[in-house]
C-alpha positions as CSV (number, residue, x, y, z in Angstrom):
1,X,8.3,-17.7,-7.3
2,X,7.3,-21.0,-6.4
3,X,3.7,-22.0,-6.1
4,X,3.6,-23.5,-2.7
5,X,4.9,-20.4,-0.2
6,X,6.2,-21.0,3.3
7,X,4.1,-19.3,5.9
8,X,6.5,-16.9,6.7
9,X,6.5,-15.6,3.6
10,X,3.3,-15.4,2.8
11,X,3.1,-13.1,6.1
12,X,6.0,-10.9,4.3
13,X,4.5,-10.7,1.1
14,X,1.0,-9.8,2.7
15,X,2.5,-7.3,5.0
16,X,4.2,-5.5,1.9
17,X,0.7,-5.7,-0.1
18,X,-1.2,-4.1,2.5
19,X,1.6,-1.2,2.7
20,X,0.5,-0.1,-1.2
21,X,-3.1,0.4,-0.6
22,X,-4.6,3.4,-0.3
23,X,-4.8,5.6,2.9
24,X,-8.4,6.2,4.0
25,X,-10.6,8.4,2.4
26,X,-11.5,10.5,6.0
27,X,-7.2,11.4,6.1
28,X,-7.7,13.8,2.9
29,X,-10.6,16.7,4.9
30,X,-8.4,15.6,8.0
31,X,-5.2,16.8,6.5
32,X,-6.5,19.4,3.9
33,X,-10.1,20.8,5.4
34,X,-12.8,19.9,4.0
35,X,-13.1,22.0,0.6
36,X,-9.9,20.1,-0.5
37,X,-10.2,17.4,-3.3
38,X,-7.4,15.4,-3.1
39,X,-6.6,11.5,-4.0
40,X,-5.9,9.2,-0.8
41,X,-3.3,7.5,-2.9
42,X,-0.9,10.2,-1.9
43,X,-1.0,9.3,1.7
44,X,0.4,6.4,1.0
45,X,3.4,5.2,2.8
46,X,5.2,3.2,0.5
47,X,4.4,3.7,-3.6
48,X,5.1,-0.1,-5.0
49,X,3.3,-2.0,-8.0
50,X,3.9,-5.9,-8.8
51,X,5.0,-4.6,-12.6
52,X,7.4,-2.1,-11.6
53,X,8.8,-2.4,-8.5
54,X,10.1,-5.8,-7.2
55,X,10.6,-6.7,-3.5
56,X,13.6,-8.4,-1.8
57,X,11.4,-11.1,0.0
C-alpha cells in the first residue's frame, strides 16, 4: 500500500479497524447475567486480522 493515503481512505481503513475491536466488557453480564464468564471478543461484529484476512479498500 502506498505510504502517503488519500483521506478517504484512511477514513475506510479506520472505519474497518474500529469494526475488529472488541465489544465492551458491560455487553457480556448484559447478555449472559452476571455469573457468566465470557470473552467480549465474541460480540464482535466483524472477526478480521491484518495477517489473515485482507480488505477490498
Amino acid at each position: 500500500m502506498a505510504q502517503y493515503k488519500h483521506p478517504s481512505r484512511k477514513k475506510r481503513l479506520n472505519k474497518k479497524a474500529s469494526q475488529t475491536k472488541w465489544a465492551p466488557f458491560w455487553t457480556v453480564p448484559k447478555i449472559y447475567g452476571r455469573g457468566r464468564r465470557i470473552h467480549p471478543g465474541r460480540h464482535t461484529a466483524v472477526k478480521r486480522n491484518w495477517r489473515r484476512n485482507k480488505l477490498k479498500a
